[in-house]
C-alpha positions as CSV (number, residue, x, y, z in Angstrom):
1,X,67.6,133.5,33.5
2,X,65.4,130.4,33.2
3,X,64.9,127.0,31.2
4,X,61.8,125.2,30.5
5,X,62.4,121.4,30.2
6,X,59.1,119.7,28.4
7,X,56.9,121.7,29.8
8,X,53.0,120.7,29.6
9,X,50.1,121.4,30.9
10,X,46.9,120.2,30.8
11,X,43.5,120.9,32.7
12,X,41.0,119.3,34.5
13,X,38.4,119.1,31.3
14,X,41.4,117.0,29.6
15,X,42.4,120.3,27.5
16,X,46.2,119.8,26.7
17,X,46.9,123.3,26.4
18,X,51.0,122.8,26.3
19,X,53.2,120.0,25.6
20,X,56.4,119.5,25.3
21,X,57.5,123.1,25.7
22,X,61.7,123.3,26.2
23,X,63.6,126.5,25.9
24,X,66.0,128.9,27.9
25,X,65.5,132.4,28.3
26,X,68.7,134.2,28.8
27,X,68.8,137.9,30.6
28,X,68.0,140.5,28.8
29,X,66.4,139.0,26.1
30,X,62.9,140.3,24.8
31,X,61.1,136.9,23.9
32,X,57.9,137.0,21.6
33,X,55.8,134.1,22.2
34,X,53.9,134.0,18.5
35,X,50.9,132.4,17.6
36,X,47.2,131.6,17.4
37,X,44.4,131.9,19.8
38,X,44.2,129.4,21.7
39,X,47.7,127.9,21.1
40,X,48.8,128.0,25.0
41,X,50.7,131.5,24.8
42,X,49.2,133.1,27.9
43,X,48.9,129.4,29.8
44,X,53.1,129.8,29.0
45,X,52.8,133.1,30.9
46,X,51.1,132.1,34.2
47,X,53.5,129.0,34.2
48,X,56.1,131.5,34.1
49,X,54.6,134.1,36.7
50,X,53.2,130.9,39.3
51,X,50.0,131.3,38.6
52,X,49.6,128.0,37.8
53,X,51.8,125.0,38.1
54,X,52.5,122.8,34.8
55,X,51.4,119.1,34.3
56,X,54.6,117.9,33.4
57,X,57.8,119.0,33.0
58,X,59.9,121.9,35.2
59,X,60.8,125.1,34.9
60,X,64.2,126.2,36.5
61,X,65.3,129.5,37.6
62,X,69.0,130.4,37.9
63,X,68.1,132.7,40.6
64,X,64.4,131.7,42.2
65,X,62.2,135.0,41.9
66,X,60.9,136.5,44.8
67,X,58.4,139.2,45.9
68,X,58.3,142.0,42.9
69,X,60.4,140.2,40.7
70,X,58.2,139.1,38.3
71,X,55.7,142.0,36.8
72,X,52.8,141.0,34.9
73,X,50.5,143.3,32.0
74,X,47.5,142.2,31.4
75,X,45.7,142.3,28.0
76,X,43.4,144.9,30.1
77,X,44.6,147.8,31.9
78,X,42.8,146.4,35.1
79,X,43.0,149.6,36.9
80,X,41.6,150.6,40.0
81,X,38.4,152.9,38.8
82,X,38.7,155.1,42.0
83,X,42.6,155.2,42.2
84,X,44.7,158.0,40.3
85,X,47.5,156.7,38.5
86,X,49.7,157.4,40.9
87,X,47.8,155.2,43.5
88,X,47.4,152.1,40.8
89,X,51.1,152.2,40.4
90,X,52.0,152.0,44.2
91,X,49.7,149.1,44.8
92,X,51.7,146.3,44.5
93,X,54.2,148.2,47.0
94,X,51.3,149.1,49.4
95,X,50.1,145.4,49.4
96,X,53.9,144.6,50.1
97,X,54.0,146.6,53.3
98,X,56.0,149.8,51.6
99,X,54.6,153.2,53.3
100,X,53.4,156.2,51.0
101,X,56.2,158.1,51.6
102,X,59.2,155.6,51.1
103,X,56.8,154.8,48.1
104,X,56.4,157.5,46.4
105,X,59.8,158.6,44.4
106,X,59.5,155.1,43.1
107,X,56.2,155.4,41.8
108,X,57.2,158.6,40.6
109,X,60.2,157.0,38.3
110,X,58.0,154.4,37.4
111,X,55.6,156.8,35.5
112,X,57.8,159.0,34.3
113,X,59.7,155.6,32.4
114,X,56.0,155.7,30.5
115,X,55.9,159.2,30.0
116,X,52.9,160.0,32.5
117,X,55.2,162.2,34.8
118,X,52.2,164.9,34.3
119,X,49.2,162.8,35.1
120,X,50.0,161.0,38.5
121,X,46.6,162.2,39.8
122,X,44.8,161.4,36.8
123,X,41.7,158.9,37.2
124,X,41.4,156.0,34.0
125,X,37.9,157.4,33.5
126,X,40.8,160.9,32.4
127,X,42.8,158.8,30.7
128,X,43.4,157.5,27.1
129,X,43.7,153.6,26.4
130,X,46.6,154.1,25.5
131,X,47.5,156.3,29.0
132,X,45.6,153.5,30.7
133,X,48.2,150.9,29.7
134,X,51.2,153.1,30.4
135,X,49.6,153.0,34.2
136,X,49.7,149.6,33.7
137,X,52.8,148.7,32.6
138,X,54.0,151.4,34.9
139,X,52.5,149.0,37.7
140,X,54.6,146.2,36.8
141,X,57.5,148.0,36.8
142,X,57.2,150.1,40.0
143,X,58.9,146.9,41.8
144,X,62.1,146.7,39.3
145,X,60.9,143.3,38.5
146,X,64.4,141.1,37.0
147,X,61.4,139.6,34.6
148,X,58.1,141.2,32.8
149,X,55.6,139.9,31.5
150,X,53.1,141.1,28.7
151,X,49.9,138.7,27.8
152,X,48.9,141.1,24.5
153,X,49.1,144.4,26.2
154,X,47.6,146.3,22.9
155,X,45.7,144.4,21.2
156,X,42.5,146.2,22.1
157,X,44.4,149.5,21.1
158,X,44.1,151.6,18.0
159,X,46.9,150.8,15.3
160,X,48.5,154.1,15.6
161,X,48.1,154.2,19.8
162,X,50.0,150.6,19.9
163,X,52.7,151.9,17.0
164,X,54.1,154.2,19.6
165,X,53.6,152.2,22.6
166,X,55.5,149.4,20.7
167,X,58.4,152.3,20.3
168,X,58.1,153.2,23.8
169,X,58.1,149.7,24.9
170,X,61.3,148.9,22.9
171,X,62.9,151.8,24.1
172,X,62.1,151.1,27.6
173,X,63.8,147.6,27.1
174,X,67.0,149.3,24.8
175,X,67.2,150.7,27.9
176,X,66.9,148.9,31.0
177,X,68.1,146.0,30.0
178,X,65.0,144.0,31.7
179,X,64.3,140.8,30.7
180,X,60.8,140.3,28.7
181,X,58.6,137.9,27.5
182,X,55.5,139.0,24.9
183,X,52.4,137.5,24.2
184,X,51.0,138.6,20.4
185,X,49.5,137.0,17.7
186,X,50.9,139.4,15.4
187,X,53.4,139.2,13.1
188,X,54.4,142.5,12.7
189,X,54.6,143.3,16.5
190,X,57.0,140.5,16.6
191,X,58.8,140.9,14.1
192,X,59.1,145.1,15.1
193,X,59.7,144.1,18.8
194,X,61.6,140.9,19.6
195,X,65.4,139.7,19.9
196,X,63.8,136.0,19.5
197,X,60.9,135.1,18.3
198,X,59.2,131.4,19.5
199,X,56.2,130.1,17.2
200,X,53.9,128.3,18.6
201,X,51.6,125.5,17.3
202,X,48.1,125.4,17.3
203,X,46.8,123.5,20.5
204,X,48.1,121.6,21.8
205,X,51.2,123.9,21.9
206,X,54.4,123.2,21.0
207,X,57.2,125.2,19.6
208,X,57.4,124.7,15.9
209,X,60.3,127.5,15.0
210,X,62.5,129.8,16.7
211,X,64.0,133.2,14.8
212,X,66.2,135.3,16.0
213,X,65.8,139.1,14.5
214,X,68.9,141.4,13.5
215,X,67.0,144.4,12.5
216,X,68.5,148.4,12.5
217,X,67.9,150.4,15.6
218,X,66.4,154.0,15.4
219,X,63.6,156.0,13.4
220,X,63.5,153.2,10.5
221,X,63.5,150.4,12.2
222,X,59.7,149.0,10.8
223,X,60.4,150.5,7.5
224,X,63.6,148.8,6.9
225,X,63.7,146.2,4.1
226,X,65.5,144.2,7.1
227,X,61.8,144.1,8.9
228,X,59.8,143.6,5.5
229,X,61.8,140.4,4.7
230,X,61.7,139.2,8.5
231,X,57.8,139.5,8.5
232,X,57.5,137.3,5.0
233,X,59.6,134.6,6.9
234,X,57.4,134.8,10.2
235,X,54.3,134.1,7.3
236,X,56.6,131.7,5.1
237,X,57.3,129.7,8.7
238,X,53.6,129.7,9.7
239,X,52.4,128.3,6.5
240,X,54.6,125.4,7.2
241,X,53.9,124.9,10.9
242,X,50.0,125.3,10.6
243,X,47.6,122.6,9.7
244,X,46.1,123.0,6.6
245,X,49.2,124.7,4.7
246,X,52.1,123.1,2.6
């Protein structure tokens, strides 16, 4: 879908916050970018949405996206206050020109994909986090974006709340088919989440190790012994990467 050929970036207080960044993304692929704070992971993200432009470096598109083909989730819900979540989701098509009515059945689909089918006129202030994030991600992909991307969408959430948005997310993926990249610094959503897995390095980031899951589909998918051994090598390959570790 895309390459990144030594990608950097660096900002205007002399922060190198990426360097040397040089990978391809292939369709269909869910892509967990793993590391530590401040490692470059959600600077990799805006890069990849346009929000920013990188230092150095290019990234190439097999197909240049256009309007609604990139859809982007926040670490926050970042909800309209006053909107129901049937008017959060249909923003990005309002703002596009798309009339209520032509709108609607798609906003419709696009909530019932996160299960919210029941609560289209729900206000966040009604809503769980977890329901607050399902608006969300139901935002991004009201437009059928070819690419999604997800900056830490639960790591403010409770661990059972993100345990079965993780399931839901991975579902979602099994299937659409949509092409994702994942921000996280944790192993285990990786690990339970991702077709590849890219570690980065501390800042300025780099990536130091690549790992490419085979774990079992269904009900004991994060119980498998598969997942157990994948998450020691995750930990086993960030004690070699990190500074400070043999």
């Amino acid at each position: 879908m895309f390459s990144l050929r030594s990608v950097a970036k660096t900002y205007p207080n002399a922060t190198i916050a990426l360097d040397g960044i040089t990978a391809e993304i292939a369709p269909g692929e869910f892509v967990a970018l793993l590391g530590p704070s401040g490692c470059g992971k959600s600077t990799l993200l805006r890069l990849l949405a346009g929000l920013e432009e990188p230092s150095a470096g290019e990234i190439g598109w097999e197909h240049r996206p256009g309007p609604g083909d990139i859809g982007f989730v926040f670490q926050d819900a970042t909800l309209l206050p006053w909107a129901s979540a049937e008017e959060n989701v249909y923003l990005p098509l309002r703002l596009r020109g798309h009339k209520h009515a032509e709108a609607a059945p798609l906003v419709a689909a696009a909530l019932a994909q996160v299960g919210l089918a029941e609560f289209t006129k729900a206000k966040p202030r009604g809503l769980s986090g977890g329901m607050r994030m399902r608006v969300s991600i139901a935002r991004a992909l009201v437009s059928d974006p070819m690419l999604l991307l997800m900056d830490e969408p639960f790591a403010a959430l409770d661990e059972f709340t993100r345990h079965r948005l993780q399931d839901d997310l991975h579902a979602l993926w099994r299937r659409s088919g949509k092409t994702i990249v994942f921000v996280t610094h944790s192993i285990y959503e990786a690990a339970y989440l991702a077709s590849r897995i890219l570690v980065l390095s501390p800042r300025p980031g780099r990536i130091a190790a690549e790992l490419r899951p085979n774990l079992p589909e269904g009900a004991h998918r994060r119980t498998s012994a598969a997942y157990t051994q994948l998450v020691a090598e995750i930990t086993e390959t960030f004690q070699r990467v990190m500074p400070g570790h043999e």
